[in-house]
C-alpha positions as CSV (number, residue, x, y, z in Angstrom):
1,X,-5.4,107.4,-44.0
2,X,-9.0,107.2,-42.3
3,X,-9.1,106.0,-38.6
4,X,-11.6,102.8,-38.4
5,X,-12.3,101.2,-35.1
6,X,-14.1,97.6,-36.0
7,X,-15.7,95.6,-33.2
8,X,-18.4,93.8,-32.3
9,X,-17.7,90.1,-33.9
10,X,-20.0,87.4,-34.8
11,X,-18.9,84.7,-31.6
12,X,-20.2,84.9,-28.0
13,X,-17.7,87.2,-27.0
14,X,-18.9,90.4,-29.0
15,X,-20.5,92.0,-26.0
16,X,-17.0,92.0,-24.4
17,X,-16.3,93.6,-27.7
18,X,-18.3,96.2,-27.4
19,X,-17.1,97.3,-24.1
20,X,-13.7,97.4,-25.5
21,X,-14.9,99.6,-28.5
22,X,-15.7,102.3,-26.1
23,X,-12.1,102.7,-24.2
24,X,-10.5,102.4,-27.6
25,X,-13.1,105.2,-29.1
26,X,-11.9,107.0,-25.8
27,X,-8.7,106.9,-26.7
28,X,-9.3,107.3,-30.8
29,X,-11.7,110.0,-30.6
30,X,-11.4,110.6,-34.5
31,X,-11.7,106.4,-35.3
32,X,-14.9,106.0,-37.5
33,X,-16.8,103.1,-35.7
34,X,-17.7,100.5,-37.5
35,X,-19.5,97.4,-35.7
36,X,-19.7,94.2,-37.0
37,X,-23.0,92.2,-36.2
38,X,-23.9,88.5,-35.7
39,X,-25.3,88.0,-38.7
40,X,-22.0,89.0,-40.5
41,X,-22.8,92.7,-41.3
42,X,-21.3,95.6,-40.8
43,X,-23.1,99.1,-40.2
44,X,-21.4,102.3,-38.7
45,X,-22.2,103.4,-35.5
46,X,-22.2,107.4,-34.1
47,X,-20.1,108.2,-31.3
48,X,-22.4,109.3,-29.0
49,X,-24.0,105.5,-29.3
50,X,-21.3,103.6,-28.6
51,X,-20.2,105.6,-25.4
52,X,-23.5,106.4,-24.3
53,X,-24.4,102.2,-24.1
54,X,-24.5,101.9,-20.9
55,X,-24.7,97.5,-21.1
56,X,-22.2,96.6,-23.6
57,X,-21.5,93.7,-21.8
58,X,-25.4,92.1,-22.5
59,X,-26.2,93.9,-25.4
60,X,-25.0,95.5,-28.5
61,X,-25.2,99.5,-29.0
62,X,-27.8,98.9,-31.7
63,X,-28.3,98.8,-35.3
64,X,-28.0,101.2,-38.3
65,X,-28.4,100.7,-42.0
66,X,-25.8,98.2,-42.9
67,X,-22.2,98.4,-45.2
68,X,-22.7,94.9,-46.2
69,X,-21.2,91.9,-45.3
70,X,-17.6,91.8,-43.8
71,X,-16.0,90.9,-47.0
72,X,-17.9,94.0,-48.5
73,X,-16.7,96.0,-45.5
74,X,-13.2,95.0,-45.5
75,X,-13.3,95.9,-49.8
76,X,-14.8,99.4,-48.8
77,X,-12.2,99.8,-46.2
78,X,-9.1,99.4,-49.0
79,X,-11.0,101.6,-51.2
80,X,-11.1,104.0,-49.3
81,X,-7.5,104.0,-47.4
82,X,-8.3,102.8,-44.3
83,X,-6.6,101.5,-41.6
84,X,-8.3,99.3,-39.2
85,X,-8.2,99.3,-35.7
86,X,-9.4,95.8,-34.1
87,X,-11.1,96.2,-31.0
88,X,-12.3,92.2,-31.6
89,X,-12.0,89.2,-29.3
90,X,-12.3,85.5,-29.7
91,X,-13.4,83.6,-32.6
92,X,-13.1,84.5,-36.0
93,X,-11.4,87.5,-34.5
94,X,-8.5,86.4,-33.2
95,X,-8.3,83.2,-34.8
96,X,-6.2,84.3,-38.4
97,X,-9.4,84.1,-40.1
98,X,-10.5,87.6,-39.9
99,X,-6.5,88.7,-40.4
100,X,-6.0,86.6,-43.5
101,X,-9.2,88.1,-45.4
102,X,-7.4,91.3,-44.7
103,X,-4.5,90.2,-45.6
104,X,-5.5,89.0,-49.0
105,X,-6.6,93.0,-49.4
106,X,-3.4,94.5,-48.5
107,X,-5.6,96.7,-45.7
108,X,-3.3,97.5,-42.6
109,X,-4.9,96.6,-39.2
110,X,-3.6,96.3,-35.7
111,X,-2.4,93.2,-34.0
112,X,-1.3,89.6,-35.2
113,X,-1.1,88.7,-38.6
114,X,-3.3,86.0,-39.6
115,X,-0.5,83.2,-39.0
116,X,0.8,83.9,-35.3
117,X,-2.7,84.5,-34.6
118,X,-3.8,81.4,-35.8
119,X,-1.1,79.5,-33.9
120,X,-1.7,81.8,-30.8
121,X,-5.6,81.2,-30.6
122,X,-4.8,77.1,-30.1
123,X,-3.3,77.3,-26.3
124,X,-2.3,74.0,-26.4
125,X,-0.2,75.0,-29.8
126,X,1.0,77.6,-28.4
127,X,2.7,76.1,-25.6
128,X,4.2,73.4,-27.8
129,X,5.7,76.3,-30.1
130,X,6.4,78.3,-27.2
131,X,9.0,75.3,-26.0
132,X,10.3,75.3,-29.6
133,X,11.1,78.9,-29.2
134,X,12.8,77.9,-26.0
135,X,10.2,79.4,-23.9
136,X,9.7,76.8,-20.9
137,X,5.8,75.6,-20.0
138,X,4.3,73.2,-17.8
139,X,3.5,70.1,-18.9
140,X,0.0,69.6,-19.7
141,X,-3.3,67.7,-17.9
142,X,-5.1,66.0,-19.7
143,X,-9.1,66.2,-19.2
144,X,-9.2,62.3,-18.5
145,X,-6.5,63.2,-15.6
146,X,-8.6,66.7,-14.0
147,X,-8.9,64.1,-11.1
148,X,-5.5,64.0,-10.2
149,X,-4.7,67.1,-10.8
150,X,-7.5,68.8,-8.6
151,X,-5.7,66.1,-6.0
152,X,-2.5,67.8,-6.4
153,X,-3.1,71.7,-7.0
154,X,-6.2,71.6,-4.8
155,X,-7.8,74.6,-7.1
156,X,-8.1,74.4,-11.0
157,X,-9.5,76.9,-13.6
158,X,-10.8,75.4,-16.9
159,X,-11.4,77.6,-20.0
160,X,-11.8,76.6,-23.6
161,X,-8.4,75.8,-25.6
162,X,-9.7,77.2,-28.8
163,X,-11.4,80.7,-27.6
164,X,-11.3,83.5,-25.7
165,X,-11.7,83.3,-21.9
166,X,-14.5,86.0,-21.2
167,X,-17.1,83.1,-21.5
168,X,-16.8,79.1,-20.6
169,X,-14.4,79.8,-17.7
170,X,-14.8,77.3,-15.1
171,X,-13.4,77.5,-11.5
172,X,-12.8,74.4,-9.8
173,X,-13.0,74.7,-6.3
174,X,-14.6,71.4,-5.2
175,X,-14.7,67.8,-6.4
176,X,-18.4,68.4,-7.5
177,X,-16.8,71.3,-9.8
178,X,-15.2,68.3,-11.8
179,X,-18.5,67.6,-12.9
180,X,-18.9,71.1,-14.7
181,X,-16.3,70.5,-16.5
182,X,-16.9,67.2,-17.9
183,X,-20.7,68.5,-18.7
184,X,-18.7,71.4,-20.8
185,X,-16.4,68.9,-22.8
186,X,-19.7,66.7,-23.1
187,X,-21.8,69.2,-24.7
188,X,-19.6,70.5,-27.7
189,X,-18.4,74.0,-28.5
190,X,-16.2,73.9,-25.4
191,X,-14.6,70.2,-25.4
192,X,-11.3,71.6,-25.6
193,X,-10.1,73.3,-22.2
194,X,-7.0,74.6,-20.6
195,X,-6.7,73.9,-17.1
196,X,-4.6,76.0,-15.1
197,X,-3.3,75.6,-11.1
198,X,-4.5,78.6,-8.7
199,X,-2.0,80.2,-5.8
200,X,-3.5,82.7,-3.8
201,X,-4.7,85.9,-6.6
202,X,-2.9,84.5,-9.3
203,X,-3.0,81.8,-12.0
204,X,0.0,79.4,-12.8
205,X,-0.4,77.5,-15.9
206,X,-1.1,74.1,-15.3
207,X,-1.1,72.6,-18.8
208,X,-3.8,72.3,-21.5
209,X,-6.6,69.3,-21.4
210,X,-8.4,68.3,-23.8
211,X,-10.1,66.5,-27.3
212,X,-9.5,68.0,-30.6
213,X,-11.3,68.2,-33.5
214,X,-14.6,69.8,-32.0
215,X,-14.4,73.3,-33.3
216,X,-15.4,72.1,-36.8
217,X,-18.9,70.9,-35.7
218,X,-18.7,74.2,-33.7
219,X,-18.1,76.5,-36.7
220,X,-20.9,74.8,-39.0
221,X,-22.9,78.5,-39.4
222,X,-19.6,79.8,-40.8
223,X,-19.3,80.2,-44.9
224,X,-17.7,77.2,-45.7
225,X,-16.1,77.9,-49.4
226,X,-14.3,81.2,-47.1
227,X,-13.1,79.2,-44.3
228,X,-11.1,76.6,-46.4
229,X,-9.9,79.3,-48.6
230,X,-8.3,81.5,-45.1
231,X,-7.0,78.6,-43.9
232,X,-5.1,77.4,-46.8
233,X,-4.1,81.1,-47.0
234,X,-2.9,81.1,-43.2
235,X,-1.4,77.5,-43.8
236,X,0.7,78.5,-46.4
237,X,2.6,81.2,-44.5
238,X,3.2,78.4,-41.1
239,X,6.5,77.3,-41.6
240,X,7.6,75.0,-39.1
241,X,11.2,76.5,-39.5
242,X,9.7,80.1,-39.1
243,X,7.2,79.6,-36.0
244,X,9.6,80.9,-32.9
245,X,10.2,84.3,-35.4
246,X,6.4,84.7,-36.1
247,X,5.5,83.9,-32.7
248,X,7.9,85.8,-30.9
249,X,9.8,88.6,-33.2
């Protein structure tokens, strides 16, 4: 079985993904490197490339003569026996999308499958099945309540509910920080936030705040005929009855 590292990602947090590419191709010196670009191609990468970038975290390592599109990729990769090694983050990454499509192939990759991922990615879902599992949470802030709770933790952190957290993080510090964070959830893209409490170095959950619905006018650039089809795919395999075992096996 052939060794393939895949990163990059088409969401805002593909730089991070980058970085991460070089400590895994540290640690997987034989991994073939395949990075997946913005415009949703893939094209192979040398080694000495990717750990001699020395900005992965503003720019991508370059690009080389393309494999196709993902879906061409991801067919290429069960021809030929691989197994892929995701060194992905946020988005269609870690969202079940990107797991379902290989899935559907029967190609082995690391991490989540495309269900617990899918669940996982929501924070506020997760928390809800995370108290079905028995697993205890805080109760949740609301955004329309950030007020009240600034009043009583005295420091907040805001991220989006539905992303990663290497970009849209907000520290609230001060009562003029409240602001940002209502300019975020204005704006789209970001409207759903977690909010968490801060003690000293650490983070304590707070709760997740929030509108939904915003990441479909977010994901309008995504192929829409693949989306409904991975999510009906991911749907069928949620089983209210078999969340705490996906989630937590």
């Amino acid at each position: 079985m052939r060794i393939t590292l895949l990163f990059g990602g088409t969401n805002k947090e593909r730089l991070v993904s980058v970085a991460t590419g070089q400590a895994l191709h540290t640690a997987l010196p034989e991994a073939e490197l395949w990075f997946w670009d913005v415009d949703d191609t893939v094209h192979e990468t040398a080694s000495e490339t990717l750990l001699q970038h020395s900005r992965p975290f503003e720019s991508h390592s370059g690009r080389t003569p393309s494999l196709g599109s993902i879906e061409a990729a991801l067919d290429r990769a069960k021809a030929e026996n691989r197994l892929l090694v995701l060194g992905l983050h946020g988005g269609t990454a870690e969202d079940g999308e990107l797991q379902a499509m290989c899935e559907l192939r029967g190609l082995p990759f690391t991490g989540s499958g495309s269900a617990s991922s899918h669940l996982a990615f929501d924070k506020v879902a997760a928390k809800r099945f995370a108290a079905i599992a028995g697993v205890p949470s805080p109760a949740g802030v609301m955004l329309e309540d950030i007020e009240a709770a600034f009043a009583q933790y005295g420091k907040l952190i805001a991220k989006p509910a539905r992303d990663g957290s290497s970009y849209g993080l907000i520290y609230v510090n001060a009562k003029q920080d409240l602001i940002a964070v209502r300019n975020a959830a204005r704006l789209g893209g970001i409207s759903d936030r977690a909010v968490h409490r801060r003690r000293g170095s650490h983070l304590w959950r707070a709760g997740a705040a929030g509108r939904r619905g915003v990441f479909v006018a977010a994901d309008r650039d995504r192929p829409g005929r693949r989306r409904l089809r991975l999510h009906r795919q991911i749907s069928a395999q949620v089983d209210a009855r078999d969340l705490p075992r996906t989630l937590f096996a």
